[in-house]
CHARMM-style PDB file with segment names, atoms N, HN, CA, C and O in Angstrom:
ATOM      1  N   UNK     1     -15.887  13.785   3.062  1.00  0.00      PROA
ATOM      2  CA  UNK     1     -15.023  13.328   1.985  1.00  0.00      PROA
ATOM      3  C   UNK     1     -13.569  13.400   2.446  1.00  0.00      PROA
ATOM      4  O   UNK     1     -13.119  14.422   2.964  1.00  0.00      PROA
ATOM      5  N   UNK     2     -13.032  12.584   2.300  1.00  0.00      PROA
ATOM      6  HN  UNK     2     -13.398  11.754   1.880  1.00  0.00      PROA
ATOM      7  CA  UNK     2     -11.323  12.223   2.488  1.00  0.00      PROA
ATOM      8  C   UNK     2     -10.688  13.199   1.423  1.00  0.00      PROA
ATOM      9  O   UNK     2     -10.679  12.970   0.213  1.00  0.00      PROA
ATOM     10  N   UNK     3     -10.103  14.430   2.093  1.00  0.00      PROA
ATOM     11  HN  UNK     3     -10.109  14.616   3.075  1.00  0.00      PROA
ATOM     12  CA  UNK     3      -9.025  14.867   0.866  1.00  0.00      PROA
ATOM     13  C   UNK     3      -7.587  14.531   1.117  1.00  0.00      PROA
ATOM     14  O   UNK     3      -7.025  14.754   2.189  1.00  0.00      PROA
ATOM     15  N   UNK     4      -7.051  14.012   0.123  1.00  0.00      PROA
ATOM     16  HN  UNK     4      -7.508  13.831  -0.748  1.00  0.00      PROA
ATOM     17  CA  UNK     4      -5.450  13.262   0.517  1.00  0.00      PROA
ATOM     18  C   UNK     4      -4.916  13.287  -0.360  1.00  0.00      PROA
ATOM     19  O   UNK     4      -4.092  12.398  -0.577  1.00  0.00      PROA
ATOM     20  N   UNK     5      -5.220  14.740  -1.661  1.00  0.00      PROA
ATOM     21  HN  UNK     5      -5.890  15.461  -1.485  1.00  0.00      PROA
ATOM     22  CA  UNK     5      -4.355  15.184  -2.878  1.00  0.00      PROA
ATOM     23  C   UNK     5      -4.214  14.070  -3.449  1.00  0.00      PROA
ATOM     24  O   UNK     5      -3.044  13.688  -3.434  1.00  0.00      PROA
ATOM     25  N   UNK     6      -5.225  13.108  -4.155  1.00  0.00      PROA
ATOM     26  HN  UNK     6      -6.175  13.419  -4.167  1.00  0.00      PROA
ATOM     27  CA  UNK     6      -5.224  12.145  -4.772  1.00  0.00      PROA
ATOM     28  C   UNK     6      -4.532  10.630  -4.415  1.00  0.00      PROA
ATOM     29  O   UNK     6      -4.539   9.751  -5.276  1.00  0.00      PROA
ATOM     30  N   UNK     7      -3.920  10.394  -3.039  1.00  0.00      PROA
ATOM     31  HN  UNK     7      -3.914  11.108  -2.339  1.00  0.00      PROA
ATOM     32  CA  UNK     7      -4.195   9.188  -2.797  1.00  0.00      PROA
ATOM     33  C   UNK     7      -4.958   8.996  -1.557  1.00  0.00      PROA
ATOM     34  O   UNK     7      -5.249   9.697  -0.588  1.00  0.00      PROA
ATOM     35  N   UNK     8      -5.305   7.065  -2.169  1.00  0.00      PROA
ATOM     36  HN  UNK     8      -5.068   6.495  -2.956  1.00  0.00      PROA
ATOM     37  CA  UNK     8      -5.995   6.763  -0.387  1.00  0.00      PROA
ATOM     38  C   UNK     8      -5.390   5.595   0.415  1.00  0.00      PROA
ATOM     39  O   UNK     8      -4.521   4.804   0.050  1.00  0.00      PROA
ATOM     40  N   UNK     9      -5.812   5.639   1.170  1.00  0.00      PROA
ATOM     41  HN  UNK     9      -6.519   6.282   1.466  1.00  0.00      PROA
ATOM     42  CA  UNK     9      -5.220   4.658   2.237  1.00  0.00      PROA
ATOM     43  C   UNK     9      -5.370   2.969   1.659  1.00  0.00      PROA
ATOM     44  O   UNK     9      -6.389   2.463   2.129  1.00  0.00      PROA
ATOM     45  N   UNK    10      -4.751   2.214   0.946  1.00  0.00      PROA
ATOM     46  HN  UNK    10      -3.923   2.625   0.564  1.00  0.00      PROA
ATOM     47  CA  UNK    10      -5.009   0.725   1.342  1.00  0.00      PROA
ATOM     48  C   UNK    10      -4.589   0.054   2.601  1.00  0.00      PROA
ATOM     49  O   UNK    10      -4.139   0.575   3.622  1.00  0.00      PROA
ATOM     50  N   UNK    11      -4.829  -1.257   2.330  1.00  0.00      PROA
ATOM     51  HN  UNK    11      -5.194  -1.681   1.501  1.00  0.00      PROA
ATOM     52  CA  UNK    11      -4.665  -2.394   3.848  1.00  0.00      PROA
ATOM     53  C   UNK    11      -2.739  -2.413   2.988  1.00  0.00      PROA
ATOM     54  O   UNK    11      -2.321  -2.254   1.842  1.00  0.00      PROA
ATOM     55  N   UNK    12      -2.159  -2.671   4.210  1.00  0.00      PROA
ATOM     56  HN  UNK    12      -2.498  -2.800   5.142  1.00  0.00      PROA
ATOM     57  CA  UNK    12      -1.315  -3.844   4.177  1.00  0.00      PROA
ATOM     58  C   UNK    12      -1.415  -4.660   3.528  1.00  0.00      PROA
ATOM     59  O   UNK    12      -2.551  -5.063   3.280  1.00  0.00      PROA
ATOM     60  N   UNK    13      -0.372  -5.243   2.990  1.00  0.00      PROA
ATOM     61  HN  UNK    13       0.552  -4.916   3.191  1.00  0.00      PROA
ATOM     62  CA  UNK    13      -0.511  -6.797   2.687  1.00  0.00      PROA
ATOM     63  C   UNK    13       0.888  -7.878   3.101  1.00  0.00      PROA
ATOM     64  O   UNK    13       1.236  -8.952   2.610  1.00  0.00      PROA
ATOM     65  N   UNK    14       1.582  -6.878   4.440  1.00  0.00      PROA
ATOM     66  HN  UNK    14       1.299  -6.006   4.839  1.00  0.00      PROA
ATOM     67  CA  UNK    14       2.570  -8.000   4.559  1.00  0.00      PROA
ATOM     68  C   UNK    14       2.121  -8.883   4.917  1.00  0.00      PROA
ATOM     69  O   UNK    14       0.907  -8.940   4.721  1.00  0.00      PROA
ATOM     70  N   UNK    15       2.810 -10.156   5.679  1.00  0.00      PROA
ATOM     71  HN  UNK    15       3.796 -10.110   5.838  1.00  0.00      PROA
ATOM     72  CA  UNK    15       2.518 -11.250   6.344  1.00  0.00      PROA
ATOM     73  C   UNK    15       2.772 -11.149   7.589  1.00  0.00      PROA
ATOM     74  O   UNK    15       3.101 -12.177   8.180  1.00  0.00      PROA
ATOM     75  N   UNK    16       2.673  -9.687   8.434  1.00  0.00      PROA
ATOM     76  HN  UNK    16       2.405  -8.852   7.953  1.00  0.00      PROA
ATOM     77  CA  UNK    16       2.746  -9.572  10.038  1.00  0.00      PROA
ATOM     78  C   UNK    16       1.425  -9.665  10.563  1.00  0.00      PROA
ATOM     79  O   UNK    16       0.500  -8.974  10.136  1.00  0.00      PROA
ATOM     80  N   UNK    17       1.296 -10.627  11.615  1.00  0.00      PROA
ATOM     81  HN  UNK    17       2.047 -11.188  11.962  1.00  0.00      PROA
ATOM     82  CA  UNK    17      -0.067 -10.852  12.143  1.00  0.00      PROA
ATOM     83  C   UNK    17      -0.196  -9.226  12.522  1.00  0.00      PROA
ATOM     84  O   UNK    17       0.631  -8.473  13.036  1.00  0.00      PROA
ATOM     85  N   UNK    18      -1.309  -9.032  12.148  1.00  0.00      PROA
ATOM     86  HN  UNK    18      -1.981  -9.644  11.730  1.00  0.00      PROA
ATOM     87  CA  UNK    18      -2.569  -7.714  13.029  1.00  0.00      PROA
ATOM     88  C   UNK    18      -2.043  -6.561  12.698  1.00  0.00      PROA
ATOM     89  O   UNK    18      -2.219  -5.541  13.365  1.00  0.00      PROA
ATOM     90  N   UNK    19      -1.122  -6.633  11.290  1.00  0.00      PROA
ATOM     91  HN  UNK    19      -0.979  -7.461  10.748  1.00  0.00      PROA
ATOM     92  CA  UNK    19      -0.673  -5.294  10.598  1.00  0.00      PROA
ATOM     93  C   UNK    19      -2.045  -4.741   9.468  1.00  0.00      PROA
ATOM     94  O   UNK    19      -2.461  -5.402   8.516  1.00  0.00      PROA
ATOM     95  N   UNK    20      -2.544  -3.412   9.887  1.00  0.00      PROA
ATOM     96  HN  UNK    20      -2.207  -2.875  10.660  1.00  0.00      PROA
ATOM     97  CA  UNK    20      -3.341  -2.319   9.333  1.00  0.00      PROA
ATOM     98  C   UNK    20      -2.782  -1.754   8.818  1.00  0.00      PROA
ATOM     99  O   UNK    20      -3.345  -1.527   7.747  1.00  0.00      PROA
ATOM    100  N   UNK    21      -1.685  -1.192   8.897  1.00  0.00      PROA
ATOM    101  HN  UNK    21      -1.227  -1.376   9.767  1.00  0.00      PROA
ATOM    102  CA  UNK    21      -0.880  -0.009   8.486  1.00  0.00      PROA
ATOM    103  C   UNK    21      -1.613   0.115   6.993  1.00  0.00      PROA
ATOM    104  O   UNK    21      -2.135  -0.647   6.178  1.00  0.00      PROA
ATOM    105  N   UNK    22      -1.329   1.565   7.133  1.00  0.00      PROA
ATOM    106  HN  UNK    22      -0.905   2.184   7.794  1.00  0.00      PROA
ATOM    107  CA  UNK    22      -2.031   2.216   5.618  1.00  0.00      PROA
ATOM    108  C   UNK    22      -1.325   2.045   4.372  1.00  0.00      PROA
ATOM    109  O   UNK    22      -0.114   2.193   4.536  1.00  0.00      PROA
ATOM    110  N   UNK    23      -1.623   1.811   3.302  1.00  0.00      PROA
ATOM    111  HN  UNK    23      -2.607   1.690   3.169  1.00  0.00      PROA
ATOM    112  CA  UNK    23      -0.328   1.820   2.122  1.00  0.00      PROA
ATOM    113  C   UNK    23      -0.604   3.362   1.275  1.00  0.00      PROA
ATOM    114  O   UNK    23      -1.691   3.285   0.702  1.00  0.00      PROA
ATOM    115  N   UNK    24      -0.232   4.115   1.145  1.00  0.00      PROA
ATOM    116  HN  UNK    24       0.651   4.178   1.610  1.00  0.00      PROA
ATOM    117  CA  UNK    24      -0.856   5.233   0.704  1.00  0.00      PROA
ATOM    118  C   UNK    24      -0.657   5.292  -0.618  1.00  0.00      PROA
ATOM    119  O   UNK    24       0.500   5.486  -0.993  1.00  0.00      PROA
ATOM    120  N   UNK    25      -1.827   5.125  -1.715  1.00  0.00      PROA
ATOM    121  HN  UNK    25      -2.766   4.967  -1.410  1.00  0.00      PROA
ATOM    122  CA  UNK    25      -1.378   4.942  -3.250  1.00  0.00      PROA
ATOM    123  C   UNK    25      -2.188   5.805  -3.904  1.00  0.00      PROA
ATOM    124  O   UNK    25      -3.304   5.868  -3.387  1.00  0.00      PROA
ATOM    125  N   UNK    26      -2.019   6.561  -4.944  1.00  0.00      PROA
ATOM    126  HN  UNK    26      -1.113   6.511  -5.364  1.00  0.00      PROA
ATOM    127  CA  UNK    26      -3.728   6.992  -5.656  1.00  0.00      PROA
ATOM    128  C   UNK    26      -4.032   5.753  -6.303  1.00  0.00      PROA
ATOM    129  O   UNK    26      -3.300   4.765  -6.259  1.00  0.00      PROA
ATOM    130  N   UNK    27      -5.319   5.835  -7.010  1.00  0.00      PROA
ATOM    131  HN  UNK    27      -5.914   6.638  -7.046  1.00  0.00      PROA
ATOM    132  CA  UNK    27      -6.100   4.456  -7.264  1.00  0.00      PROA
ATOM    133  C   UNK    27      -5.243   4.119  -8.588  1.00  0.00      PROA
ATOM    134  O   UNK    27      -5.430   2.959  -8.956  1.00  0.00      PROA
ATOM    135  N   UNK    28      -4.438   4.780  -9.312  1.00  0.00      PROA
ATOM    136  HN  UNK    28      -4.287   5.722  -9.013  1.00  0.00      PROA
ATOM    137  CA  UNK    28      -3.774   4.671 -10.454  1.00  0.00      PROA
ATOM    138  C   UNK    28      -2.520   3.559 -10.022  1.00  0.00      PROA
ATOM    139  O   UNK    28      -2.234   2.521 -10.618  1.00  0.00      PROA
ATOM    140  N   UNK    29      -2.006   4.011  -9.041  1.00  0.00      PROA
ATOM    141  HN  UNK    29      -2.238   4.855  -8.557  1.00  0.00      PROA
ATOM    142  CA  UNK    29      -0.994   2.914  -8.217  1.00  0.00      PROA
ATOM    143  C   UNK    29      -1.410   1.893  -8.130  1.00  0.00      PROA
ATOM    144  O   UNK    29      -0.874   1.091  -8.896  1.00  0.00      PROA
ATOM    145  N   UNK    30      -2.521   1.329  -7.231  1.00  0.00      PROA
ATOM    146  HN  UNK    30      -2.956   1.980  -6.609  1.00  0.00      PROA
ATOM    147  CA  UNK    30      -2.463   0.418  -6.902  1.00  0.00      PROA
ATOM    148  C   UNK    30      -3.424  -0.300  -8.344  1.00  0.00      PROA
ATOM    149  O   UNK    30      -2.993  -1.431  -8.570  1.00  0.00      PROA
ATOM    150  N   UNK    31      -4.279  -0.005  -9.066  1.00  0.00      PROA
ATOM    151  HN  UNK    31      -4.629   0.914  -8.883  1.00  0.00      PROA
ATOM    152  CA  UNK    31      -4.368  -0.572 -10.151  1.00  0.00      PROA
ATOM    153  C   UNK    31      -3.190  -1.219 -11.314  1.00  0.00      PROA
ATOM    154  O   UNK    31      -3.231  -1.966 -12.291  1.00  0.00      PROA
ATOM    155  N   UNK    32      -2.256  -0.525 -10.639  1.00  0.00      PROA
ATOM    156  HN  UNK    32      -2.222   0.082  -9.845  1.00  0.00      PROA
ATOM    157  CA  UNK    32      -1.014  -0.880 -11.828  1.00  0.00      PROA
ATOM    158  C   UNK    32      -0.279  -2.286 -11.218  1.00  0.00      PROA
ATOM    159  O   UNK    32       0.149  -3.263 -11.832  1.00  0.00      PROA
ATOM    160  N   UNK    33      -0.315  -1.902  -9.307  1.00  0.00      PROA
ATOM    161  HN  UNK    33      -0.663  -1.108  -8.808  1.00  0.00      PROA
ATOM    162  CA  UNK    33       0.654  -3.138  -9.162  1.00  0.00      PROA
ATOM    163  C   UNK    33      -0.535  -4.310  -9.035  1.00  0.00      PROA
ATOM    164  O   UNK    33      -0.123  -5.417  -9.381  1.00  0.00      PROA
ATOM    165  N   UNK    34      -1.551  -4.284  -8.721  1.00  0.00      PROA
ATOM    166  HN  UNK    34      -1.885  -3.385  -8.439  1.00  0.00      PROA
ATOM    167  CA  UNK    34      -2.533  -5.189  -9.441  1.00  0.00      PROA
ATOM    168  C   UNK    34      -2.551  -5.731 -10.444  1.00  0.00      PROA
ATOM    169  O   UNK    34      -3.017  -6.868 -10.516  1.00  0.00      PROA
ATOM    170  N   UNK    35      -1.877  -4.866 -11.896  1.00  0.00      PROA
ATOM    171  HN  UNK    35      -1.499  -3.942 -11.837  1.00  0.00      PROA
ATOM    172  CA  UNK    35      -2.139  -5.584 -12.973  1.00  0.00      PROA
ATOM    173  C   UNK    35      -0.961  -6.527 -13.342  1.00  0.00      PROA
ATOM    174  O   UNK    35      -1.011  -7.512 -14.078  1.00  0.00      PROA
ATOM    175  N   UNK    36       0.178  -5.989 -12.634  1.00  0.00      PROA
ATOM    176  HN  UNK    36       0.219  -5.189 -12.035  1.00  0.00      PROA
ATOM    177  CA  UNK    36       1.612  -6.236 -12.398  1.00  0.00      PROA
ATOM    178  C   UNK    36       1.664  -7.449 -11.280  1.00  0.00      PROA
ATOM    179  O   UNK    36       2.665  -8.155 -11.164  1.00  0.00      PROA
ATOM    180  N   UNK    37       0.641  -7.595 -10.578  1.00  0.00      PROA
ATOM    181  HN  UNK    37      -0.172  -7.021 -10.672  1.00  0.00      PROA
ATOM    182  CA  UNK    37       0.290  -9.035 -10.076  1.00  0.00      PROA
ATOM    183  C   UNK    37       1.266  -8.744  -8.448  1.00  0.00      PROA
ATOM    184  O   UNK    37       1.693  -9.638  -7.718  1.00  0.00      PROA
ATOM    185  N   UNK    38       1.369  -7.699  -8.296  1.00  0.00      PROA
ATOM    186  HN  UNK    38       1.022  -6.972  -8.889  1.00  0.00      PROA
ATOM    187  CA  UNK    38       2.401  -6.989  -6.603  1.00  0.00      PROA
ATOM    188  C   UNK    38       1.490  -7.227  -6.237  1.00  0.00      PROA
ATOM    189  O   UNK    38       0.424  -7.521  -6.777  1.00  0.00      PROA
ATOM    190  N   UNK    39       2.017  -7.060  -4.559  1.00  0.00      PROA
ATOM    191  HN  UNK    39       2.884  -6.822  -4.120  1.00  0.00      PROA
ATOM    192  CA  UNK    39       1.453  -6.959  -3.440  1.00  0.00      PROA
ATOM    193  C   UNK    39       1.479  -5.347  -3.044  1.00  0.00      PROA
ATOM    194  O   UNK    39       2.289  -4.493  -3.405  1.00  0.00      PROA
ATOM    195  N   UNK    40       0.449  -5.232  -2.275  1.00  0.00      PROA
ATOM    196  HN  UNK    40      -0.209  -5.926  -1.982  1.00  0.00      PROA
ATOM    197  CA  UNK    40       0.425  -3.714  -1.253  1.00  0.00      PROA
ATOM    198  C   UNK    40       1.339  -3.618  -0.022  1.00  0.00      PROA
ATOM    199  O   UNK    40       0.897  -4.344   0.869  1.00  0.00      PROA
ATOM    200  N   UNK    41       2.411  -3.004   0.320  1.00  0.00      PROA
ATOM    201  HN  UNK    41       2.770  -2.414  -0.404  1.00  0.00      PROA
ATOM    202  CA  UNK    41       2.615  -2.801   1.367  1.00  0.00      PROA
ATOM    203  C   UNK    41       2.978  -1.183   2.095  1.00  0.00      PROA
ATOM    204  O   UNK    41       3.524  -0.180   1.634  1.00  0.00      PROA
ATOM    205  N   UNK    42       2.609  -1.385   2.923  1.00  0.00      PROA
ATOM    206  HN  UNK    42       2.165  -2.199   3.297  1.00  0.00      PROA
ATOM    207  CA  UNK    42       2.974   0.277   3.635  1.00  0.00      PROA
ATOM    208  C   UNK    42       4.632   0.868   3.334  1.00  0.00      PROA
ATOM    209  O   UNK    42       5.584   0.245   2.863  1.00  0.00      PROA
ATOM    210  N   UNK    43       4.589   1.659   3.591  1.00  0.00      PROA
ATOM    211  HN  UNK    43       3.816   2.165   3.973  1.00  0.00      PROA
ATOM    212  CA  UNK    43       5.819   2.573   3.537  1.00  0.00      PROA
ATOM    213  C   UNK    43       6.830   1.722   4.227  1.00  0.00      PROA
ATOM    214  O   UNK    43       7.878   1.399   3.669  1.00  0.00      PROA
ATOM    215  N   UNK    44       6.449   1.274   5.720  1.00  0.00      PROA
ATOM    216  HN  UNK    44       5.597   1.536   6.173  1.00  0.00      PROA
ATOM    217  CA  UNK    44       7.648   0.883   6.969  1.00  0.00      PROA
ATOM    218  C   UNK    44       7.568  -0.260   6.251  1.00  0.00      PROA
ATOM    219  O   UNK    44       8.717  -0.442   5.848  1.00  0.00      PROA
ATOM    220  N   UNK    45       7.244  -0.673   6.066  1.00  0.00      PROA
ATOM    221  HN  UNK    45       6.311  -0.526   6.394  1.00  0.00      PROA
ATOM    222  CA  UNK    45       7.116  -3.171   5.242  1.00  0.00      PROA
ATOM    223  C   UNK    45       7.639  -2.448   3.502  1.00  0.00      PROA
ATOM    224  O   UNK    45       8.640  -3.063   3.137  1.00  0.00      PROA
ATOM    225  N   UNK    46       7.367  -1.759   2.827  1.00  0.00      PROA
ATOM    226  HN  UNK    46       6.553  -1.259   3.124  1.00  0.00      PROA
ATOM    227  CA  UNK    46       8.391  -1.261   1.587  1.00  0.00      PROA
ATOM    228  C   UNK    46       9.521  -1.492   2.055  1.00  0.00      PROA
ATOM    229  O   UNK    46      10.181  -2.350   1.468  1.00  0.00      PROA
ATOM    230  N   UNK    47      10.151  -0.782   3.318  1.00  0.00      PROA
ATOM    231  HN  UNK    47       9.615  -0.085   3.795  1.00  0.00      PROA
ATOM    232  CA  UNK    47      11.479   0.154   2.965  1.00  0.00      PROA
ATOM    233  C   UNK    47      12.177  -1.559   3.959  1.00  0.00      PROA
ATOM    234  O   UNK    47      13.264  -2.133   3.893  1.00  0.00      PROA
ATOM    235  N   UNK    48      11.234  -1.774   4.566  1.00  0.00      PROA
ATOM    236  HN  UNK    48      10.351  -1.308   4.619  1.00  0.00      PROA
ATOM    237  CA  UNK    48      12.408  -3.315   5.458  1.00  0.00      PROA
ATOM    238  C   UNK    48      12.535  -4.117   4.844  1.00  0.00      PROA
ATOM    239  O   UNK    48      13.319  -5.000   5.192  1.00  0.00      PROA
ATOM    240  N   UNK    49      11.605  -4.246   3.232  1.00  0.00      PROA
ATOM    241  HN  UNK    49      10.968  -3.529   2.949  1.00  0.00      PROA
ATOM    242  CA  UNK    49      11.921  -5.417   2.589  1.00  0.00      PROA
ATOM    243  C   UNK    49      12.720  -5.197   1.258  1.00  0.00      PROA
ATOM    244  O   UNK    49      12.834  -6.059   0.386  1.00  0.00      PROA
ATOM    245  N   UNK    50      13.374  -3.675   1.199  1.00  0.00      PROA
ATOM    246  HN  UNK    50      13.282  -2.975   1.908  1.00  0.00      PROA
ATOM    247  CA  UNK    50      14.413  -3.419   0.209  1.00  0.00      PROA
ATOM    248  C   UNK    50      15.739  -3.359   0.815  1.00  0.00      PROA
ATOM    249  O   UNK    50      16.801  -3.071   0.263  1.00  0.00      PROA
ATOM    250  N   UNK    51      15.443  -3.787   2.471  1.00  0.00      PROA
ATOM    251  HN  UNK    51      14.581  -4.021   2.920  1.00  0.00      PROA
ATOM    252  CA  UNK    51      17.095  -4.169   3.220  1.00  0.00      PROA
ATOM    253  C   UNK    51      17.674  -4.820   2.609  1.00  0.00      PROA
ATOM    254  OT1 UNK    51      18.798  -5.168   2.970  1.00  0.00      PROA
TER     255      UNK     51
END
């Protein structure tokens, strides 16, 4: 079992070819920007696209 104090790893979702990078959300997160119609992105693709 994965313990990660309530979040887990999603995919990416920038638009960099052959980016995995993890997005780290609990499932409450990413259900919200789902419903909110967002995209997933990792921490490093967050913080370059609030340049």
């Amino acid at each position: 079992m994965l313990h990660t104090h309530g979040v887990m790893p999603f995919f990416c979702e920038c638009d960099r070819a052959g980016c995995f990078a993890p997005a780290w959300l609990t499932v409450a997160e990413y259900d919200h920007a789902r419903v909110q119609g967002a995209s997933i992105f990792a921490q490093a693709d967050a913080l370059a696209r609030a340049l």
